[in-house]
N, CA, C and O atoms as a Maestro MAE file, in Angstrom:
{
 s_m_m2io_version
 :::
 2.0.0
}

f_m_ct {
 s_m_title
 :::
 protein
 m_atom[280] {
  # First column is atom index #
  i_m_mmod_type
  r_m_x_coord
  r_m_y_coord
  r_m_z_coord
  i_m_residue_number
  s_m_chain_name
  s_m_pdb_residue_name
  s_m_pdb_atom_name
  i_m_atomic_number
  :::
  1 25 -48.135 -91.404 41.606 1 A "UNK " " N  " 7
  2 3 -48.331 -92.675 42.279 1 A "UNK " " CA " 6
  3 2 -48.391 -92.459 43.789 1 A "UNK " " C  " 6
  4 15 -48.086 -91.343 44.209 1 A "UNK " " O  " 8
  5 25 -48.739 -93.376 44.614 2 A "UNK " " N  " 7
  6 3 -49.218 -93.231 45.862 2 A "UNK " " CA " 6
  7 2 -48.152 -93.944 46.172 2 A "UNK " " C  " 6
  8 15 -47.593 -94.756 45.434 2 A "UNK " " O  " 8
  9 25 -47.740 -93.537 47.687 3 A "UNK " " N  " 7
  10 3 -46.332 -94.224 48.370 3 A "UNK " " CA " 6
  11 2 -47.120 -95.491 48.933 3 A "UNK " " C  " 6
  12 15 -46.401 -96.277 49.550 3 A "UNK " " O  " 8
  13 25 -47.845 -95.673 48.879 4 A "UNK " " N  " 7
  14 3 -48.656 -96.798 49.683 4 A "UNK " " CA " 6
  15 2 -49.633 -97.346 49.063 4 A "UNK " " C  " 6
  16 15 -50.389 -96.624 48.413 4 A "UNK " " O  " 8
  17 25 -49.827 -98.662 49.118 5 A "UNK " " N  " 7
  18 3 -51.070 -98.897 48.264 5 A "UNK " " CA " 6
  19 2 -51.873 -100.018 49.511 5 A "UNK " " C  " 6
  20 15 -51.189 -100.595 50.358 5 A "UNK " " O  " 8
  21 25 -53.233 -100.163 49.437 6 A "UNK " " N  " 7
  22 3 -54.004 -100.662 50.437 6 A "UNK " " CA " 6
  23 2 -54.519 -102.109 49.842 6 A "UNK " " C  " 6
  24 15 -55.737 -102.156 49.668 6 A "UNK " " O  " 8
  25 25 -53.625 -103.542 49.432 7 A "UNK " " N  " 7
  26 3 -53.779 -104.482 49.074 7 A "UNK " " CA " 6
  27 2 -54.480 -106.017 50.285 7 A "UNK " " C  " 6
  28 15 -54.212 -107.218 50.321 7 A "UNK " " O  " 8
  29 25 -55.521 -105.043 51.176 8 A "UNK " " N  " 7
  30 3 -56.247 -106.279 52.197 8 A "UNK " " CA " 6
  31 2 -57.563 -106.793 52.026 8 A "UNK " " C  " 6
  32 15 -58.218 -107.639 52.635 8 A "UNK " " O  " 8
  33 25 -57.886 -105.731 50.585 9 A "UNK " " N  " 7
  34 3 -59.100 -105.869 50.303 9 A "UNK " " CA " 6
  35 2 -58.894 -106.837 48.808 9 A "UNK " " C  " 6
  36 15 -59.897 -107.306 48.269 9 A "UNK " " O  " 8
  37 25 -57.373 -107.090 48.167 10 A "UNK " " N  " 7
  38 3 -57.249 -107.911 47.399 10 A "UNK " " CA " 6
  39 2 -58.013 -109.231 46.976 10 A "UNK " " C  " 6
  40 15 -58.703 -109.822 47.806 10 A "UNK " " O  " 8
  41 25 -57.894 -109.648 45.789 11 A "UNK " " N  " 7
  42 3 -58.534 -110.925 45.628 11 A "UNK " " CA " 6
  43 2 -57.500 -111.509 44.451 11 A "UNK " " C  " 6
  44 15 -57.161 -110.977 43.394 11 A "UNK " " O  " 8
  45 25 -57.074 -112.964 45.097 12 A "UNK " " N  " 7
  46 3 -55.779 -113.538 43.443 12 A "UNK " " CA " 6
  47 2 -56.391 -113.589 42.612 12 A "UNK " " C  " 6
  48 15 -57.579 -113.907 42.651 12 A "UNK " " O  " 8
  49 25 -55.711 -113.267 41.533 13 A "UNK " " N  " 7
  50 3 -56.165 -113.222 40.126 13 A "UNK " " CA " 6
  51 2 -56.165 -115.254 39.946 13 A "UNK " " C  " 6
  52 15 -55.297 -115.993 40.411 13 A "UNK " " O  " 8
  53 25 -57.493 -115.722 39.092 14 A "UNK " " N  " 7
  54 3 -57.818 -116.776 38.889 14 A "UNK " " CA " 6
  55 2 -56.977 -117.351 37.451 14 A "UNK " " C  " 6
  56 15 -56.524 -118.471 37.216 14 A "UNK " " O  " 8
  57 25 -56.977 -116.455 36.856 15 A "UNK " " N  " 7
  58 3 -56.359 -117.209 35.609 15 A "UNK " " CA " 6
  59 2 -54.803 -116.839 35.748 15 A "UNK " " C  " 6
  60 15 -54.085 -117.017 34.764 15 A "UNK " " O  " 8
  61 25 -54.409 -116.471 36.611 16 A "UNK " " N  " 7
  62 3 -52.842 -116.547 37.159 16 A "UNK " " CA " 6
  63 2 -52.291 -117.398 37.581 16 A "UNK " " C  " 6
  64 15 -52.059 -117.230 38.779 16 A "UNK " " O  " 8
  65 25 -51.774 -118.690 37.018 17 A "UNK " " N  " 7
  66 3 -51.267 -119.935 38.001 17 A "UNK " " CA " 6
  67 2 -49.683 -120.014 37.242 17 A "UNK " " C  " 6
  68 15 -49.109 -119.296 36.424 17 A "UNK " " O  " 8
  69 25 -49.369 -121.098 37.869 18 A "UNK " " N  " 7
  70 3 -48.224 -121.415 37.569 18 A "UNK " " CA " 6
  71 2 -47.989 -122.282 36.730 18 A "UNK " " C  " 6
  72 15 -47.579 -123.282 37.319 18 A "UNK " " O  " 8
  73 25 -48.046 -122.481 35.294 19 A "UNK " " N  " 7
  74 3 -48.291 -123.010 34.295 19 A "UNK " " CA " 6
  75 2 -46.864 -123.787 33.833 19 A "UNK " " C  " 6
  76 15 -46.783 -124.702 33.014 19 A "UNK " " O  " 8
  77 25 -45.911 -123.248 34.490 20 A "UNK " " N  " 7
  78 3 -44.739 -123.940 34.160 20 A "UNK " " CA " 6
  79 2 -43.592 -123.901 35.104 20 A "UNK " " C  " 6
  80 15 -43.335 -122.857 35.704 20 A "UNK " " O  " 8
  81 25 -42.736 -125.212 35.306 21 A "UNK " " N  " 7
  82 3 -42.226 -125.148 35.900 21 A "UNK " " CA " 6
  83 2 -40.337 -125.212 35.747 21 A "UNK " " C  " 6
  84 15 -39.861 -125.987 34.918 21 A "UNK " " O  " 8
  85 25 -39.413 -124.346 36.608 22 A "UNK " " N  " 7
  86 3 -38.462 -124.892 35.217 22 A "UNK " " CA " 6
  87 2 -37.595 -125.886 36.386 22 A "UNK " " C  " 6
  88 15 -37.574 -125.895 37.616 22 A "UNK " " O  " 8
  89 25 -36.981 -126.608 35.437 23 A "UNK " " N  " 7
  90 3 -36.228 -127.929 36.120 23 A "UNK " " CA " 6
  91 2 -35.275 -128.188 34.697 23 A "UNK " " C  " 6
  92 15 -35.417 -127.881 33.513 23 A "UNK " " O  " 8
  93 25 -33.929 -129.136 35.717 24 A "UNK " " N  " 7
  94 3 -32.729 -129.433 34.877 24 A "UNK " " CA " 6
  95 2 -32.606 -130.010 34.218 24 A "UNK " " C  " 6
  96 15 -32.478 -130.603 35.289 24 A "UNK " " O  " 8
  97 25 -32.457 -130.709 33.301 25 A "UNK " " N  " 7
  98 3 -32.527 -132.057 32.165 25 A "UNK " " CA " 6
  99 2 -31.427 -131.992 31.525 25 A "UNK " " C  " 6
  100 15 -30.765 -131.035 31.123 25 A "UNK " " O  " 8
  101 25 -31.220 -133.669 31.434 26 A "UNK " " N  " 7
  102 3 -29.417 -133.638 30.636 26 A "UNK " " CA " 6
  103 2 -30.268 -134.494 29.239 26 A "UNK " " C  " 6
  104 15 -31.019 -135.466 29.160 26 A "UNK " " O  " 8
  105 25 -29.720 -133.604 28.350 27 A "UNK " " N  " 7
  106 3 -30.482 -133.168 27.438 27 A "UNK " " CA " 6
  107 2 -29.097 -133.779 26.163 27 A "UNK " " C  " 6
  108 15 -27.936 -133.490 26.453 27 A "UNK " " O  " 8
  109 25 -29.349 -134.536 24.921 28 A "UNK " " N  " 7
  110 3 -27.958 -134.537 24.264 28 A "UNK " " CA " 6
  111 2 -27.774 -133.563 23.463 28 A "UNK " " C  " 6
  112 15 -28.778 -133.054 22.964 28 A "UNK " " O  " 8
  113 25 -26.277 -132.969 23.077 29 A "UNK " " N  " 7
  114 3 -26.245 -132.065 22.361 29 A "UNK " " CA " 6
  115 2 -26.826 -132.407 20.686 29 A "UNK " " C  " 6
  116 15 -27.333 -131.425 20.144 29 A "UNK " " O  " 8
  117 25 -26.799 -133.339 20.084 30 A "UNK " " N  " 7
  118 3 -27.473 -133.549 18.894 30 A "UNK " " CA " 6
  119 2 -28.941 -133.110 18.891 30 A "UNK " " C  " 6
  120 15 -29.466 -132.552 17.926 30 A "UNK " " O  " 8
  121 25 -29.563 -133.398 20.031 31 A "UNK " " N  " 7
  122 3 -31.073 -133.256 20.547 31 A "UNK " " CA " 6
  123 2 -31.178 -131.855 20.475 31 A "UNK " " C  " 6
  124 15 -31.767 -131.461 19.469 31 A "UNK " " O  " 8
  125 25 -30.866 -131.180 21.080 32 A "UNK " " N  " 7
  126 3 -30.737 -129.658 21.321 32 A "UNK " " CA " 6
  127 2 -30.501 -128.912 19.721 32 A "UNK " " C  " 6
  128 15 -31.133 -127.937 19.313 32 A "UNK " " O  " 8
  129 25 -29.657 -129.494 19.132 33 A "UNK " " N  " 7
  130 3 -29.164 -128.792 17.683 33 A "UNK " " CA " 6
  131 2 -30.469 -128.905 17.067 33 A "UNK " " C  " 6
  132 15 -31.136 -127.990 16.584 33 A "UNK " " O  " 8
  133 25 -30.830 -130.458 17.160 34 A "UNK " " N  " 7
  134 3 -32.261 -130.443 16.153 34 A "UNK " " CA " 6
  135 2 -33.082 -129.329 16.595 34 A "UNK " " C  " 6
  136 15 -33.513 -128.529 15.765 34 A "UNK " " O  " 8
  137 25 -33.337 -129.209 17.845 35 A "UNK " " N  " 7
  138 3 -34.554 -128.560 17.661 35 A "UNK " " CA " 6
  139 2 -34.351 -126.963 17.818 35 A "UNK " " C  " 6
  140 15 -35.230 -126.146 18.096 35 A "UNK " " O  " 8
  141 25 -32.519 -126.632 17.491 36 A "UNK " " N  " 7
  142 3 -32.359 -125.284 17.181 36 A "UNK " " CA " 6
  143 2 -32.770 -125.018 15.983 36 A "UNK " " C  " 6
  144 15 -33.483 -124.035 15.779 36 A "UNK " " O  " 8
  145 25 -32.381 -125.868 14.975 37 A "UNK " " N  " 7
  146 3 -32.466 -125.849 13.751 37 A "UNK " " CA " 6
  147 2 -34.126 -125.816 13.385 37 A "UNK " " C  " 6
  148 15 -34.603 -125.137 12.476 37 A "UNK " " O  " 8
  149 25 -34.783 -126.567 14.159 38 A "UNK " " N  " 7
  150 3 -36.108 -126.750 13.729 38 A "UNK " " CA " 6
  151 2 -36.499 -125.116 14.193 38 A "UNK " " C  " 6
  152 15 -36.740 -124.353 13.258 38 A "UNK " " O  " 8
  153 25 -36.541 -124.790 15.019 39 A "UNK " " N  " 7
  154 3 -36.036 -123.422 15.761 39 A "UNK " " CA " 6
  155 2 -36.390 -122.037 14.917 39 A "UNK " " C  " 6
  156 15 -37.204 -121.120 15.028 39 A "UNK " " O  " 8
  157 25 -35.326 -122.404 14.015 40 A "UNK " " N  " 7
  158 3 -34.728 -121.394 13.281 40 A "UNK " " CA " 6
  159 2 -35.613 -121.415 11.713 40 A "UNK " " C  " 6
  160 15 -35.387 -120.543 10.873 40 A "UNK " " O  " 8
  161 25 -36.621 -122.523 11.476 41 A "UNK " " N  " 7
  162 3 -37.208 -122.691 10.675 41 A "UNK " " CA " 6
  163 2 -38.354 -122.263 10.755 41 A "UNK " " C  " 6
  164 15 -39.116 -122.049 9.812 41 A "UNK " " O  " 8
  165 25 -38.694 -122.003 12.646 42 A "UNK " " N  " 7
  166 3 -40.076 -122.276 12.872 42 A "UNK " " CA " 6
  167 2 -40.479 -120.765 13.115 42 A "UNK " " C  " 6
  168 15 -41.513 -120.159 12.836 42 A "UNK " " O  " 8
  169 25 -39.288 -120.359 13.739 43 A "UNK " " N  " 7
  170 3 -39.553 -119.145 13.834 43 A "UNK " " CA " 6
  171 2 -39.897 -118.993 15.710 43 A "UNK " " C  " 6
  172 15 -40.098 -117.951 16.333 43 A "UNK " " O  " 8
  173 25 -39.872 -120.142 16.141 44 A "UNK " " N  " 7
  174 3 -40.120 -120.171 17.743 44 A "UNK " " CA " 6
  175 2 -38.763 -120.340 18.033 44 A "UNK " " C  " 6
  176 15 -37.821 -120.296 17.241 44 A "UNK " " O  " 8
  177 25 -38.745 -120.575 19.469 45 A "UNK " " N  " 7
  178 3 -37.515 -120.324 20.275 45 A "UNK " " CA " 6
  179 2 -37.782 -122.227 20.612 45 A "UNK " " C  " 6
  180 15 -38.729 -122.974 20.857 45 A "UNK " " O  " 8
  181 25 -36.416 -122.315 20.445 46 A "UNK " " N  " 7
  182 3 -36.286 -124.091 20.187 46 A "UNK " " CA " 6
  183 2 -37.008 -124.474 21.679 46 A "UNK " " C  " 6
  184 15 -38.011 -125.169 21.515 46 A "UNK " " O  " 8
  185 25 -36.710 -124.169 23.077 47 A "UNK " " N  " 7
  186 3 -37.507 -124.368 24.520 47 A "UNK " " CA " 6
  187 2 -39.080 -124.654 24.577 47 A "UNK " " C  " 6
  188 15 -39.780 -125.434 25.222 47 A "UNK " " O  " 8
  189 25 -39.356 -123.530 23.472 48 A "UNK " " N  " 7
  190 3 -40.927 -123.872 23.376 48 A "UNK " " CA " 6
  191 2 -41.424 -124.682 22.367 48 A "UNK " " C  " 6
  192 15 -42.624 -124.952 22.324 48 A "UNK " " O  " 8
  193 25 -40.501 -125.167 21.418 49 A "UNK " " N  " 7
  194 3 -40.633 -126.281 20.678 49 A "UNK " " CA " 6
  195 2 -40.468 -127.245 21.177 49 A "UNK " " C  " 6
  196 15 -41.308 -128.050 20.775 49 A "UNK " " O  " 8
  197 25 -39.560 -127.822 22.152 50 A "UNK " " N  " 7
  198 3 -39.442 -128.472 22.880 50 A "UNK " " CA " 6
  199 2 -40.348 -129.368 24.392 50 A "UNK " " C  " 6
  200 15 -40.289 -130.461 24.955 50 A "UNK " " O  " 8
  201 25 -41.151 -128.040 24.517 51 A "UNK " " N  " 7
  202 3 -41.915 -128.164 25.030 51 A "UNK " " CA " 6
  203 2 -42.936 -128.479 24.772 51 A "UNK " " C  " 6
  204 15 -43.531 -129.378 25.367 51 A "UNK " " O  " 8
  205 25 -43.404 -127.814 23.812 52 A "UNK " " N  " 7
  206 3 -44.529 -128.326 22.710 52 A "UNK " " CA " 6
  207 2 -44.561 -129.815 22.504 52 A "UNK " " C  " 6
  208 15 -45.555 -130.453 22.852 52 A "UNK " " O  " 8
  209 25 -43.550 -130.381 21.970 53 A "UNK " " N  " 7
  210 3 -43.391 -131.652 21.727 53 A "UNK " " CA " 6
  211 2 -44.031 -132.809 22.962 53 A "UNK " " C  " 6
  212 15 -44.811 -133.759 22.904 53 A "UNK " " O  " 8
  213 25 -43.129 -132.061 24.217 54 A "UNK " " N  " 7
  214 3 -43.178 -133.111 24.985 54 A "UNK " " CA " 6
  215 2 -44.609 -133.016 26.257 54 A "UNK " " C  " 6
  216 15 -44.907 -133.698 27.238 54 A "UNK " " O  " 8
  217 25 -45.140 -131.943 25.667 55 A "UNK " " N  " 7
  218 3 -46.470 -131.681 26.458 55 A "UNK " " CA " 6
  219 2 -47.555 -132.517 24.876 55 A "UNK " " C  " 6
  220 15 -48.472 -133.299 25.130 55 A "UNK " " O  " 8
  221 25 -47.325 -132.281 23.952 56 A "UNK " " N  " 7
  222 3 -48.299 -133.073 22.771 56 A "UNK " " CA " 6
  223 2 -47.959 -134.881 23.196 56 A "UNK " " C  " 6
  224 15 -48.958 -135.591 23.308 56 A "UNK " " O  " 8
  225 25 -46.771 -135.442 23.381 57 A "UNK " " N  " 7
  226 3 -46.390 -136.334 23.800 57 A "UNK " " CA " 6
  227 2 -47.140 -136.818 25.188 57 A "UNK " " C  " 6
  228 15 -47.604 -137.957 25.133 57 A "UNK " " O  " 8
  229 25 -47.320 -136.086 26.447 58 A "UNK " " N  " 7
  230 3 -48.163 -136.562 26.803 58 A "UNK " " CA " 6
  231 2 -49.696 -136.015 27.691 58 A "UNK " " C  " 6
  232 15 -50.051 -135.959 28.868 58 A "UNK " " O  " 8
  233 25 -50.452 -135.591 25.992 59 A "UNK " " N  " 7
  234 3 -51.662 -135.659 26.043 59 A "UNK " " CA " 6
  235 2 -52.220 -137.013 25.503 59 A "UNK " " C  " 6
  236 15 -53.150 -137.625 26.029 59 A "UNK " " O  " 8
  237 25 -51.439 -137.462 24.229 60 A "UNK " " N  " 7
  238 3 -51.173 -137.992 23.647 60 A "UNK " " CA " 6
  239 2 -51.102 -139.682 24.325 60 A "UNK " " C  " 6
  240 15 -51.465 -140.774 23.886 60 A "UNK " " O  " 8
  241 25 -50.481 -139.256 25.523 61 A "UNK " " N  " 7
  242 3 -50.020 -140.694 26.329 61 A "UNK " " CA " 6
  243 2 -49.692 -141.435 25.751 61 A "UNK " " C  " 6
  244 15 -50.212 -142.541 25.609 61 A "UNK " " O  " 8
  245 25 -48.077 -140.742 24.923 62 A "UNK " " N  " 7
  246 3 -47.202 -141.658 24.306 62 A "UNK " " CA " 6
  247 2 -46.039 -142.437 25.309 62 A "UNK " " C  " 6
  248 15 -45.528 -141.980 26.331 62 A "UNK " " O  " 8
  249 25 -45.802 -143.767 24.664 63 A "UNK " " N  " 7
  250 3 -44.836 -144.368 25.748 63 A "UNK " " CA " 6
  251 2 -43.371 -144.436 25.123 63 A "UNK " " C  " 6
  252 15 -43.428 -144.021 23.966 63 A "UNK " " O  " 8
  253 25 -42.468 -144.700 25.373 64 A "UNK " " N  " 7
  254 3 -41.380 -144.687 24.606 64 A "UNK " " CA " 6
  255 2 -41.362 -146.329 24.918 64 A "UNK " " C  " 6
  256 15 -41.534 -147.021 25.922 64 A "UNK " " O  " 8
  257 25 -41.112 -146.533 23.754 65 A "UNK " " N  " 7
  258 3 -40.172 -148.271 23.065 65 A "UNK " " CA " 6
  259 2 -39.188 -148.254 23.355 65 A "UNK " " C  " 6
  260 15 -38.373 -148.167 22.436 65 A "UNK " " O  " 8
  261 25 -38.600 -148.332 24.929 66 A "UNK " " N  " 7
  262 3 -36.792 -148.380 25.010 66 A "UNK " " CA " 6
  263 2 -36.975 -150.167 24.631 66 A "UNK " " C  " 6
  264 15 -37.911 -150.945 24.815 66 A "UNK " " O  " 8
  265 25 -35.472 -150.353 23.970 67 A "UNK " " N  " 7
  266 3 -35.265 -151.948 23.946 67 A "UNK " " CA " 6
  267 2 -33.943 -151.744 23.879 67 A "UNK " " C  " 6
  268 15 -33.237 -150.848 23.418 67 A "UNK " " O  " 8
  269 25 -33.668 -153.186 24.668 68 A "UNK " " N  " 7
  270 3 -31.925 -152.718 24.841 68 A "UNK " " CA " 6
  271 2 -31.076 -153.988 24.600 68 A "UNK " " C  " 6
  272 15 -31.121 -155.080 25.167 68 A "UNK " " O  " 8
  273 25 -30.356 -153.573 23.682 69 A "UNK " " N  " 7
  274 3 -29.456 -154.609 22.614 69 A "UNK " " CA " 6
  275 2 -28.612 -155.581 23.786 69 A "UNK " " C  " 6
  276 15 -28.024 -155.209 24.802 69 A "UNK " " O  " 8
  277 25 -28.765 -156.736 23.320 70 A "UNK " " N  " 7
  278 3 -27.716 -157.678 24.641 70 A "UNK " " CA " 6
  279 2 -27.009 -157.987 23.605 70 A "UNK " " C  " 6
  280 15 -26.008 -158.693 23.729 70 A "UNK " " O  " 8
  :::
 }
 m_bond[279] {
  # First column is bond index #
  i_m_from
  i_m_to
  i_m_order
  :::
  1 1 2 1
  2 2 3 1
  3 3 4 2
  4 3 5 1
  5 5 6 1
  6 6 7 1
  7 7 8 2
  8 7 9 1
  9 9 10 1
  10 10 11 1
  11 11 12 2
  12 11 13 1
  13 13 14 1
  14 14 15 1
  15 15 16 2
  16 15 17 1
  17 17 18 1
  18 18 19 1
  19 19 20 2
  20 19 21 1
  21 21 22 1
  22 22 23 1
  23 23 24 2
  24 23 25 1
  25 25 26 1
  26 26 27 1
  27 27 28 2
  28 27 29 1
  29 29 30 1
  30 30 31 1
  31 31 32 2
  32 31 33 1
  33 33 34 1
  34 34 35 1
  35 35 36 2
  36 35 37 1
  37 37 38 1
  38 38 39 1
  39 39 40 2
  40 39 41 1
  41 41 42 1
  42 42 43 1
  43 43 44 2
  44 43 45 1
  45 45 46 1
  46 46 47 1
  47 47 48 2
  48 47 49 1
  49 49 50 1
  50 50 51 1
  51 51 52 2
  52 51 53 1
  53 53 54 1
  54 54 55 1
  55 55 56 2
  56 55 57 1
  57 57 58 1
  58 58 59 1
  59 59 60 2
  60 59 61 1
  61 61 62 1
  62 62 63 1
  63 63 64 2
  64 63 65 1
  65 65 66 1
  66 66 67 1
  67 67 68 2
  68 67 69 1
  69 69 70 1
  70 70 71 1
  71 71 72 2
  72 71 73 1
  73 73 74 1
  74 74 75 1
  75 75 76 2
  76 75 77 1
  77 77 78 1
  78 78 79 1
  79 79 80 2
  80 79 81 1
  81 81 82 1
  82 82 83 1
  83 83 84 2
  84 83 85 1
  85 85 86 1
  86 86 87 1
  87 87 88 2
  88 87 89 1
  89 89 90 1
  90 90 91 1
  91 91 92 2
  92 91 93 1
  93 93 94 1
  94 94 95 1
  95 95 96 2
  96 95 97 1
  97 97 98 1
  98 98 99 1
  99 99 100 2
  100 99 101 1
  101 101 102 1
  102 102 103 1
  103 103 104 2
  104 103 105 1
  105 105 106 1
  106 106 107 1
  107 107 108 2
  108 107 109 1
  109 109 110 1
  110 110 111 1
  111 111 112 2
  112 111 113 1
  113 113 114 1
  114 114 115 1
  115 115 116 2
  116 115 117 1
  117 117 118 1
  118 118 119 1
  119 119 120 2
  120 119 121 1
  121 121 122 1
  122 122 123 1
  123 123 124 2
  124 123 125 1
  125 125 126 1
  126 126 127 1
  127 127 128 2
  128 127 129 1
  129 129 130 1
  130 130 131 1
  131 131 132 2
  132 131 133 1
  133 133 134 1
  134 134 135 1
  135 135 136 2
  136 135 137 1
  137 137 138 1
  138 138 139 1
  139 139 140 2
  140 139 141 1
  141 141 142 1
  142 142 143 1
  143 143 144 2
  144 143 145 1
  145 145 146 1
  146 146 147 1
  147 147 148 2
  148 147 149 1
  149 149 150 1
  150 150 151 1
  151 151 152 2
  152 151 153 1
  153 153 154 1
  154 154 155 1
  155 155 156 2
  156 155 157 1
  157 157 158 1
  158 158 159 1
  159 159 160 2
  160 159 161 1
  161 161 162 1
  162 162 163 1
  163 163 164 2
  164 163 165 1
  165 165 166 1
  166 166 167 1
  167 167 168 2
  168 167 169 1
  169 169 170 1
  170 170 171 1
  171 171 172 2
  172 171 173 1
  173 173 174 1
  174 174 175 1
  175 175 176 2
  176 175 177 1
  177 177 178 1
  178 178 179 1
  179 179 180 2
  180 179 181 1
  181 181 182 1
  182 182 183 1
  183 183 184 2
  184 183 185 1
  185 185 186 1
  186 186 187 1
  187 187 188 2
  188 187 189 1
  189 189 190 1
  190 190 191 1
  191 191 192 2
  192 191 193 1
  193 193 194 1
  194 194 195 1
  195 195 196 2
  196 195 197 1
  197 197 198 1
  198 198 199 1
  199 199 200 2
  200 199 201 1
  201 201 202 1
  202 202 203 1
  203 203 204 2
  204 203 205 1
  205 205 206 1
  206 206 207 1
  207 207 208 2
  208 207 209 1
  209 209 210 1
  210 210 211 1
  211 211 212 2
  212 211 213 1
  213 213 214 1
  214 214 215 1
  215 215 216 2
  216 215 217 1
  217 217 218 1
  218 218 219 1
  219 219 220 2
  220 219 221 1
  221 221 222 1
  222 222 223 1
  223 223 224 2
  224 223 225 1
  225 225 226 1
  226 226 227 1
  227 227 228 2
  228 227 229 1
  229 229 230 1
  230 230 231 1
  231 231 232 2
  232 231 233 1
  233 233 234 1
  234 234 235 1
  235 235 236 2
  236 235 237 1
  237 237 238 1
  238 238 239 1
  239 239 240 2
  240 239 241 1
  241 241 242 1
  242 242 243 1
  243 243 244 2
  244 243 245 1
  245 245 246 1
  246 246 247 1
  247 247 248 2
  248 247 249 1
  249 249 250 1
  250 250 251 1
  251 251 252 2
  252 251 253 1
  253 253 254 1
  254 254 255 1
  255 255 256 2
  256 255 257 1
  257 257 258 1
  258 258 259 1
  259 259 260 2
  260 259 261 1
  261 261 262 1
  262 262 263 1
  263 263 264 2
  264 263 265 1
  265 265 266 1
  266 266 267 1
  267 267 268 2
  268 267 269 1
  269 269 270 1
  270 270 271 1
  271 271 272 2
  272 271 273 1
  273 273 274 1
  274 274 275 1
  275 275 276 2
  276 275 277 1
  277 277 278 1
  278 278 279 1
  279 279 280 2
  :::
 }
}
């Protein structure tokens, strides 16, 4: 290998972006179990099931029905 490499003639790679971003979410623990369990069925890692969901959710341009009991 070369101690130096000459990167001015570079160009960014195009299909290199930042496709995801990570951030905090309070998340319930029942929520989380499901989709370990689903997880563990699916053979994916429950995060990307999770994700899956909520990126199909909104292509989808689903809304959530909150209604709140008086």
């Amino acid at each position: 290998m070369r101690e130096e490499y000459d990167f001015s003639q570079s160009v960014q790679n195009p299909y290199a972006k930042a496709a995801k971003k990570q951030i905090s979410l309070n998340i319930e623990v029942d929520t989380i179990e499901y989709f370990k369990q689903l997880a563990l069925k699916t053979g994916l890692p429950y995060q990307t099931l999770m994700n899956s969901y909520l990126t199909d959710c909104a292509i989808r341009h689903v809304e959530p029905q909150v209604k709140w009991s008086s």
